[in-house]
N, C-alpha and C positions, 0 to 999 in steps of 0.2 A: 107829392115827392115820394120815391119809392126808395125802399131800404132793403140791400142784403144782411144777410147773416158775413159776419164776418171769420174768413177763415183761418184758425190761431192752430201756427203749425211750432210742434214742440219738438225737442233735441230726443232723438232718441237715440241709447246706446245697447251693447249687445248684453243681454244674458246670460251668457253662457260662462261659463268656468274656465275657459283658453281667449288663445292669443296666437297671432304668428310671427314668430321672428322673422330679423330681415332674410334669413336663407330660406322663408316660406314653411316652415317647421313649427307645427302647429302645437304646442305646445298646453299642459294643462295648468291654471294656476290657483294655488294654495297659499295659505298664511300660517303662518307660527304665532299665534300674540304673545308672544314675550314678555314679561312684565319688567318692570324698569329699574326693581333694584337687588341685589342676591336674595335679598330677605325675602320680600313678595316672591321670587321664586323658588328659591326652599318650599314655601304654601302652596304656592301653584301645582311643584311638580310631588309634593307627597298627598296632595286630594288625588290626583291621577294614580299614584301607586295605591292608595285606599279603595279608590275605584274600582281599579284592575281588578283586587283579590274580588271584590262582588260581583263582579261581569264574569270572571272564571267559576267563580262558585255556580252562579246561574248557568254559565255554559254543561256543567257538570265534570270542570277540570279540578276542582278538590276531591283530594283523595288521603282523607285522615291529615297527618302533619307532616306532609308529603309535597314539597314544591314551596318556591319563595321567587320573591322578587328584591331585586339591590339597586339602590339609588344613590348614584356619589353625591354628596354634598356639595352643591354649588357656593358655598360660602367656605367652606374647607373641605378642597377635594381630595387630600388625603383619606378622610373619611368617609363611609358609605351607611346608606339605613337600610336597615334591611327588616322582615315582618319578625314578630315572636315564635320561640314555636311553641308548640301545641292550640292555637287559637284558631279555631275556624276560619275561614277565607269571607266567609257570608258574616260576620261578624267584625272583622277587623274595621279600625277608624284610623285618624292621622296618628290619635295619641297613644294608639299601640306600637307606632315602629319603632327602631331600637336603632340607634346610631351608636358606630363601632368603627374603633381603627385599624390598622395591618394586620395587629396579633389579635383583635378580637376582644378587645376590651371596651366595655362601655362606655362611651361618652357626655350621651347625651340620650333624649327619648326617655322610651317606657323601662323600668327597672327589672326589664322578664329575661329568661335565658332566648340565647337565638340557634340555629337547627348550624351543628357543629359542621356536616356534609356541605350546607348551603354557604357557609362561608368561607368552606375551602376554595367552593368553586367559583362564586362572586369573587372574591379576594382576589384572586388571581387572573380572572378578567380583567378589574378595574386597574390594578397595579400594570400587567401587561397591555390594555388598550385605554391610554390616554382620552383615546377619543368616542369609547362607550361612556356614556353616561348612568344608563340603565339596562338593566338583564332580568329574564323571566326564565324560570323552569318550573315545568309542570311537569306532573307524572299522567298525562291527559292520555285518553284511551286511544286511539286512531295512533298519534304521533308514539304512542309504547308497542304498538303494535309494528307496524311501523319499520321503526328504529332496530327491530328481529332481523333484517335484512344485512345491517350496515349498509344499506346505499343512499344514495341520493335522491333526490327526484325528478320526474321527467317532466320537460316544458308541453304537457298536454292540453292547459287550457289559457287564458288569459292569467288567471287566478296564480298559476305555479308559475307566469312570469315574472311576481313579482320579488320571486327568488335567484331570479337569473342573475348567474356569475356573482351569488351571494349567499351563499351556502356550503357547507363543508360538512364532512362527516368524520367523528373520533371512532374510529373501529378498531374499539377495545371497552371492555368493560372489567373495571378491577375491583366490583364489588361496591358498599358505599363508601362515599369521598371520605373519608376522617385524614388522609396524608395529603401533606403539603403537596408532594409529588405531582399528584395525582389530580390534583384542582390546577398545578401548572400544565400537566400535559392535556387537560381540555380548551385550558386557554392558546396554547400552543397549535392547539387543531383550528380552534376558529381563524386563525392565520392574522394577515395585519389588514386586512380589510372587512369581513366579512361580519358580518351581524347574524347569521341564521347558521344551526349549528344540529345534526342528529347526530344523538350518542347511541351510540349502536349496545341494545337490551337495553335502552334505560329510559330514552323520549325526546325531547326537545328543549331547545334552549336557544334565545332569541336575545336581541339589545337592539339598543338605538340611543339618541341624542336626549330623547326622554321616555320618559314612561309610557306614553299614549305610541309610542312609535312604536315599545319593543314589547307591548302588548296585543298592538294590530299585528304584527307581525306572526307574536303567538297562536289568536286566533289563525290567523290564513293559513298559516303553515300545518296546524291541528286539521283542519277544512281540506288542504291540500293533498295530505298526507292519507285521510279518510277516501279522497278522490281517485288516489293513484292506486291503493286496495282493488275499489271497486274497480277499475279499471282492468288491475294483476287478476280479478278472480274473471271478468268477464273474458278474458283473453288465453287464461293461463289453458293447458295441456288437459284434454277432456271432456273443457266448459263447450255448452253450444256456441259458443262464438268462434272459437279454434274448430271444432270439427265441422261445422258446417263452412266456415270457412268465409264467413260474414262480417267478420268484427276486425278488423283492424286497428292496432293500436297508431295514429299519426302525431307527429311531435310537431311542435311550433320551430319554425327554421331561426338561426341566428341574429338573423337581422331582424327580424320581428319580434321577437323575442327580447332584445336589445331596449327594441324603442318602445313595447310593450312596458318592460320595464322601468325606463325612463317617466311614464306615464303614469304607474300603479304601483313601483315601489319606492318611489323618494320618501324622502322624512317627510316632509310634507303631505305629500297623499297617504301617509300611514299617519299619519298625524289626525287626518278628513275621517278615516275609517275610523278612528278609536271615538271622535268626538259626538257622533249619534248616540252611541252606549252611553256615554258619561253624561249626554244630556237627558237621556232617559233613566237612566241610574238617579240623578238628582232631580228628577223629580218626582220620581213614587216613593222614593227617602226622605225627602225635604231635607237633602244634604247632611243625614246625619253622619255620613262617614266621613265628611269633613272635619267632627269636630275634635 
């Protein structure tokens, strides 16, 4: 009696991180895991602000007690955390931040003072955009550099699409923020949609739905911003690329740029980019900025 092998055929599904809708639109897809009650998310999204300052710090965007991050309180969004000042960015944990309401009065958190500049201009974001949850400003080298221009930036690679039609620039600078004023008319510049923000002479400043959003966003924009440089000096009036006549500067067209967009800057995919750092962040720490 003779016997095959028999052939055991198994379901296989696709790999890949997309899909196609019904209009054939291939679309990329991400997750948010959301934790299930205010409280777990309060925890959630201040390890990700704790995070942040160590992934900046390492990037080499600490600069003295220069630059902060604000967190509305998902359990009472009146209020927002923001970091202490004077404490290193490479040193900060959860039980350093400092929760404070419109006027700046402590609520809750670490008992330290917080940077008076920083909460003109967080204040005034979270008060004027309901729907920022979190904001970043760094005094980071490239994006101060940068920001000497007052312009914006140009859709030159995939990386500056994820800025498209989300970005604005304050071109003005009145010194530092101590007036109220003056933290609303930055808020006023980011307009009612936009999340990504150059303050012309002073840097960048970014948000999102969370931390890890308007983080990613920091970096790429820092990245971005270092790219358009290099790009200004290869091209500019002089360089061997203008006079030989070699270099062309080409811009990403509207529609691609669009869907680029759609693809590499949703909350979602800036959500993807921040979560490799924080998984390697926690674990050459053993999580101690969580504690």
């Amino acid at each position: 009696m003779s016997s095959s092998a028999a052939t055991v055929k198994t379901a296989t599904s696709s790999a890949l991180n997309t899909e196609r809708s019904e209009n054939g639109e291939v679309r990329r897809l991400h997750h948010i895991p959301r934790p299930a009650t205010k409280e777990a998310e309060r925890t959630w999204l201040l390890g990700q602000m704790a995070a942040a300052f160590r992934i900046f710090a390492k990037l080499g965007f600490a600069d003295g007690s220069s630059g902060h991050i604000s967190l509305r309180d998902p359990i009472d969004p009146q209020t927002f955390w923001i970091n202490p000042y004077g404490v290193h960015f490479a040193l900060l944990k959860v039980s350093d931040m400092v929760r404070v309401d419109e006027n700046g009065n402590r609520v809750d958190g670490a008992d330290k003072p917080v940077n008076a500049a920083g909460f003109m201009i967080h204040s005034a974001i979270h008060q004027k955009r309901p729907d920022i949850h979190a904001a970043c400003h760094m005094h980071s080298p490239y994006g101060r550099a940068w920001s000497t221009f007052g312009k914006s930036i140009d859709m030159i690679n995939q990386d500056s699409c994820m800025f498209y039609d989300d970005i604005s620039v304050y071109p003005a600078f009145g010194g530092v923020v101590f007036a109220q004023q003056e933290g609303q008319r930055i808020a006023d510049y980011l307009g009612p949609k936009n999340k990504n923000l150059i303050m012309q002479n002073h840097g960048l400043l970014t948000a999102g739905d969370t931390v890890a959003e308007a983080a990613a966003f920091f970096i790429a924009l820092e990245r971005t911003c270092q790219a358009q440089l290099l790009v200004e000096a290869s091209t500019a009036p002089g360089s061997t690329g203008a006079t030989t006549g070699g270099l062309k500067k080409t811009l990403v067209d509207h529609e691609t740029a669009l869907y680029t967009k759609k693809g590499t800057g949703s909350p979602e995919a800036m959500y993807m980019q921040f979560e490799p750092e924080y998984q390697l962040l926690l674990k050459e720490s053993g999580g101690e900025f969580l504690e």
